[in-house]
C-alpha positions as CSV (number, residue, x, y, z in Angstrom):
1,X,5.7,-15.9,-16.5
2,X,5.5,-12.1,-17.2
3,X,2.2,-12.3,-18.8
4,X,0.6,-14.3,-16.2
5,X,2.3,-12.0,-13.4
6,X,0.7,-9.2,-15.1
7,X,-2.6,-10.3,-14.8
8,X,-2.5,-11.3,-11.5
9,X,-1.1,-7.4,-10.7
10,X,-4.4,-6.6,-12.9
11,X,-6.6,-7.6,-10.0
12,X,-4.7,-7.3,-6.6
13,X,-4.1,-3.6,-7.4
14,X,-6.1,-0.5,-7.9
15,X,-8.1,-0.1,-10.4
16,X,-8.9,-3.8,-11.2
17,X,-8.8,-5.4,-7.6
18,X,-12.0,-3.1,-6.5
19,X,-13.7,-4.0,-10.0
20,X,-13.0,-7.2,-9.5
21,X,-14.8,-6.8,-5.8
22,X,-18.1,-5.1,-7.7
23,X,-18.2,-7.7,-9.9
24,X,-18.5,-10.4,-7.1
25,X,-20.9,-8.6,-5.1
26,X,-22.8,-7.8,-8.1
27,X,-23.0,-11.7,-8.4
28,X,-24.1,-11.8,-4.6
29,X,-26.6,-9.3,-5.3
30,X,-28.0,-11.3,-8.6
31,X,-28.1,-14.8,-6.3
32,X,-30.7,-13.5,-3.6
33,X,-27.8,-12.4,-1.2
34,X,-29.0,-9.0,-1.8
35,X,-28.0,-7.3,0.9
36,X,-24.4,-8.6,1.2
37,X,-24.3,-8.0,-2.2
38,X,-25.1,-4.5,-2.2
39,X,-22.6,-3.9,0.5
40,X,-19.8,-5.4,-1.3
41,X,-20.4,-3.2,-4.2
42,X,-21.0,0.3,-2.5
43,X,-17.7,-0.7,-0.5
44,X,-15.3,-1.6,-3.9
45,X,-16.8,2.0,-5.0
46,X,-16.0,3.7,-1.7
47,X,-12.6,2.1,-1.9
48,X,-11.8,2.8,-5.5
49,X,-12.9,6.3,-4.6
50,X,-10.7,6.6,-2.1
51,X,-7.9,5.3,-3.3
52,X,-8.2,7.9,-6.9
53,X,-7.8,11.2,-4.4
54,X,-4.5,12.7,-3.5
55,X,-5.4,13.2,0.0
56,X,-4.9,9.4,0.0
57,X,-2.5,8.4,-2.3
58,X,-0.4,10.8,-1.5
59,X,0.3,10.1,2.2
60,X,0.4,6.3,1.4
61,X,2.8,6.6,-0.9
62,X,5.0,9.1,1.3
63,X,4.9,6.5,4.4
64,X,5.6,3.7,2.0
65,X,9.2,5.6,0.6
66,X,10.5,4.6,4.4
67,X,14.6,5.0,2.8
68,X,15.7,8.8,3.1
69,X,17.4,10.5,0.5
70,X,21.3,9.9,1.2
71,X,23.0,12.7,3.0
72,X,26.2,14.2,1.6
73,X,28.8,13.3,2.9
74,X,28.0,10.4,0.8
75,X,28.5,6.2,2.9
76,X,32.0,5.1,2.5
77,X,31.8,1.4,1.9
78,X,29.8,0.9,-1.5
79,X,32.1,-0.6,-4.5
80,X,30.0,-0.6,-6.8
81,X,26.4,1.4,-7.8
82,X,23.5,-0.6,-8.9
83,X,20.7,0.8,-10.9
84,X,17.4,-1.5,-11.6
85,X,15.3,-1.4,-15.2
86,X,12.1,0.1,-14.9
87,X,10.6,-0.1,-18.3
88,X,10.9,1.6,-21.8
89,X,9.7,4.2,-24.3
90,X,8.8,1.9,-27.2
91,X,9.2,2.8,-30.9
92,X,10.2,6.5,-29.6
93,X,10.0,8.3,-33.2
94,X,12.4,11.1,-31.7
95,X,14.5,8.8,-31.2
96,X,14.8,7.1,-34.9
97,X,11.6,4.7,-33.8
98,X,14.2,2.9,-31.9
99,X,13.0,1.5,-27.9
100,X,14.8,3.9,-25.3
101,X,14.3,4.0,-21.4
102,X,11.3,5.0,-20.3
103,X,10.9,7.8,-17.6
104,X,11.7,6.0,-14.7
105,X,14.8,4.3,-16.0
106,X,15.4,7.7,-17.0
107,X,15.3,9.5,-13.4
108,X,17.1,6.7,-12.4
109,X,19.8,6.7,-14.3
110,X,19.9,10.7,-14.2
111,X,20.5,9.9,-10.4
112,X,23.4,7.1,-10.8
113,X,25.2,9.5,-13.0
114,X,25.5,11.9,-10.1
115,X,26.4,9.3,-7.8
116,X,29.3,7.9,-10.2
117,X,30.6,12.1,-10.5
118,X,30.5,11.7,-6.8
119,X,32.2,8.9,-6.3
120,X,33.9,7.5,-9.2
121,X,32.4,3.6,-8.9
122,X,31.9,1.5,-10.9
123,X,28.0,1.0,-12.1
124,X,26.4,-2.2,-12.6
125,X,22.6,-1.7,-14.6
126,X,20.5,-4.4,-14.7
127,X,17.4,-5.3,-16.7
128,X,16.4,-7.9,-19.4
129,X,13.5,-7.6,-22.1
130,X,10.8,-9.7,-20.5
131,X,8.3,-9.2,-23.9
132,X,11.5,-9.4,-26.5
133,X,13.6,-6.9,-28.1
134,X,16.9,-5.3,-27.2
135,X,17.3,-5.7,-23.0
136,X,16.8,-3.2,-21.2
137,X,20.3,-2.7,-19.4
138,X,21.7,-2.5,-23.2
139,X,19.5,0.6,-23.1
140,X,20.5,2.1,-20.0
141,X,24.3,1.7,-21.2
142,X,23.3,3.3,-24.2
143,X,22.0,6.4,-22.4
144,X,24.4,6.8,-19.8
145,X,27.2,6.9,-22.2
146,X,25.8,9.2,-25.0
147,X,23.5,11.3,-22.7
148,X,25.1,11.9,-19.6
149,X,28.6,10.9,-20.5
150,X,28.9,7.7,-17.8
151,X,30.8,4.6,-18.4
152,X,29.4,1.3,-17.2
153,X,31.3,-1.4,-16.0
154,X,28.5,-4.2,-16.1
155,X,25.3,-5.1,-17.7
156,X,23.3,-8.2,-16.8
157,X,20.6,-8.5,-19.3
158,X,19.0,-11.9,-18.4
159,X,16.4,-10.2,-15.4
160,X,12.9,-10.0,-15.8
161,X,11.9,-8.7,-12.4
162,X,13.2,-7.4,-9.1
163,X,14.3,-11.1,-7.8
164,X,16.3,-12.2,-10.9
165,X,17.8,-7.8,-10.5
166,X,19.2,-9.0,-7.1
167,X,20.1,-13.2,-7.9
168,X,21.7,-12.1,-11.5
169,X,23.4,-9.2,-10.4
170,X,25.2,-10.9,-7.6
171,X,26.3,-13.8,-9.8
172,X,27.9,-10.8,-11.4
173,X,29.3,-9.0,-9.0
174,X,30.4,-11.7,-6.4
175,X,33.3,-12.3,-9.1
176,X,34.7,-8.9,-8.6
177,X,34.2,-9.8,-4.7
178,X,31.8,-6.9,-4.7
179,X,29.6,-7.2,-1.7
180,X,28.3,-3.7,-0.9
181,X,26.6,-1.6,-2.9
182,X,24.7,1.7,-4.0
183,X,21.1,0.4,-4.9
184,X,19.3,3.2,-6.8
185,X,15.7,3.1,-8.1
186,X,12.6,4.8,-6.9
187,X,11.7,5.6,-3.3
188,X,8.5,3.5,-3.5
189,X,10.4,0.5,-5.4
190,X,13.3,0.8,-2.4
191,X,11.6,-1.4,0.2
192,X,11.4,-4.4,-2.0
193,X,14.2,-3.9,-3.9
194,X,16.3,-3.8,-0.9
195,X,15.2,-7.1,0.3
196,X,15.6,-9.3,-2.4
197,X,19.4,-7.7,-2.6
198,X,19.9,-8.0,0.8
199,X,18.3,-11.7,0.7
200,X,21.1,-12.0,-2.4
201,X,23.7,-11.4,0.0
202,X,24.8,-8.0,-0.7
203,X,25.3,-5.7,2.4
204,X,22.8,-2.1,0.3
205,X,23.0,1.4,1.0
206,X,19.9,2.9,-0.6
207,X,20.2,5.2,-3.1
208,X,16.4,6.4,-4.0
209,X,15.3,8.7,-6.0
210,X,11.9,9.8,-7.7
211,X,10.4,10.9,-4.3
212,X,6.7,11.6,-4.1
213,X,6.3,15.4,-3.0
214,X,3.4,17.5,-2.7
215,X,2.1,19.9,-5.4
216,X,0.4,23.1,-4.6
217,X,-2.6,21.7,-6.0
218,X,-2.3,18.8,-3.3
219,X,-2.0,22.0,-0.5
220,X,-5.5,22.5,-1.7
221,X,-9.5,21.4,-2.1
222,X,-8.5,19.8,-4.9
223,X,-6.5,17.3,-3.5
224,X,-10.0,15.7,-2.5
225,X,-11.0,15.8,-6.2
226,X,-10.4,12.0,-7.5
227,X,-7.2,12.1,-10.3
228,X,-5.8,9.4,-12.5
229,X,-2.4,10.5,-11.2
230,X,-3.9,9.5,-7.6
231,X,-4.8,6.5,-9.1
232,X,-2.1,5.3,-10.4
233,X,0.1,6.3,-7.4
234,X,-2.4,4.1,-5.6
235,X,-1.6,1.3,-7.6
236,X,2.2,1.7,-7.6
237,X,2.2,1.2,-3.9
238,X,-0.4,-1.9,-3.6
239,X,1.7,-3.5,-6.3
240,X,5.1,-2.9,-3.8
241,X,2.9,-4.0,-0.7
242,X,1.9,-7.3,-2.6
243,X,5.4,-8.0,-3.8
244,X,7.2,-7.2,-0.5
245,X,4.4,-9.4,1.0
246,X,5.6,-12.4,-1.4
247,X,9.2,-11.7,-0.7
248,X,8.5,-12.4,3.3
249,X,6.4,-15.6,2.4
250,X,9.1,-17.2,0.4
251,X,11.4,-16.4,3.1
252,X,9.2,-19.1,4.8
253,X,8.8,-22.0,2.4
254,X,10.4,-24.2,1.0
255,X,12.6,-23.4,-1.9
256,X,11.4,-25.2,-4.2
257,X,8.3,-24.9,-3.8
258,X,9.1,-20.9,-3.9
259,X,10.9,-21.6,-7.3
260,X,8.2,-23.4,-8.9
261,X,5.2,-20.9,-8.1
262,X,7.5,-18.0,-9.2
263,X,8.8,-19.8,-12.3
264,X,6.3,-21.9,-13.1
């Protein structure tokens, strides 16, 4: 499933999706529909141009992260803090050539560590190993506890993306009659992720963190120079749109039918 999912996000985001648009009109162009063709193409570029400058991406992104930063004082309500998976450093040889979290596990967990000084709940981290290996929430654990000195309660291992986060944590939590909760993960990954919680039953106060903010070099010219960090920040949030997108359209299917496209 995670392989296929893959490359399906390969060509329904940025820079694959407009590649995948110069490709057909290049076919347009070689069957006589020249002109159609042609327009298809210099469009994909224009697009894939636009979408690799900061002066783009970086308002996109910035009205897509549409959950604040919490204000202190800090919600009374949460029981528990949440904190989502977001990939890993693989083979890090600083780190013995063992996996560790990768950097935006990392900020998250850097932020759910304040939270618990803060508030003294319980944390739940959630994350599996969709391509093998040890799961990703047994990595977070590890971190928390040797790096920034944080007990967690929980750790749901069997996820493999944002859906099975929300359905396995609450199979979790709903036996410590735990229904509201600190979510934290990135701004840009908040609109989904609260959703599918929210869809899981738990009543979420967002807790995002890894904001995009301008640099001085986006204050310039140069934020109309293309950049592979544009790019890719591009990306991010057509992946979010898509899968937010997919989370409405279940909402209006059957079930089953839901289950079996996601699941195979």
């Amino acid at each position: 499933m995670i392989l296929w999912h893959s490359v399906v996000n390969a060509f329904v985001t940025p820079p694959g999706l407009f590649l995948l648009l110069m490709v057909v009109g290049l076919v347009l162009f070689m069957a006589r529909q020249k002109k159609t063709g042609a327009a298809v193409m210099v469009l994909s570029w224009a697009g894939l141009c636009a979408v690799s400058l900061p002066a783009v991406s970086v308002p996109l992104a910035r009205a897509w992260e549409r959950y604040p930063a919490l204000r202190r004082p800090l919600p009374i309500g949460p029981q528990a803090i949440v904190v989502l998976a977001a990939g890993r450093y693989h083979h890090a040889p600083e780190y013995g050539g063992q996996d560790t979290v990768g950097a935006n596990t990392l900020v998250r967990l850097r932020y759910a560590a304040r939270l618990f000084r803060e508030t003294h709940l319980p944390i739940l981290v959630s994350g599996g190993a969709p391509l093998g290996g040890i799961a990703a929430a047994r990595l977070m654990r590890r971190v928390l506890k040797r790096d920034f000195a944080v007990p967690v309660r929980w750790v749901e291992v069997s996820s493999r993306t944002t859906a099975q986060n929300a359905r396995y944590s609450a199979a979790v939590l709903r036996s410590q009659k735990i229904s509201t909760i600190f979510l934290v993960t990135q701004a840009w990954h908040m609109p989904r992720a609260v959703a599918l919680f929210r869809a899981a039953g738990f009543k979420v106060v967002p807790a995002p963190t890894g904001f995009t903010t301008r640099s001085r070099r986006d204050r310039t010219v140069l934020r109309y120079l293309p950049s592979a960090h544009a790019l890719f920040l591009s990306a991010l949030i057509f992946h979010e749109s898509v899968g937010l997108a997919w989370v409405h359209v279940q909402a209006l299917i059957p079930t089953s039918v839901a289950h079996f496209i996601s699941h195979g």
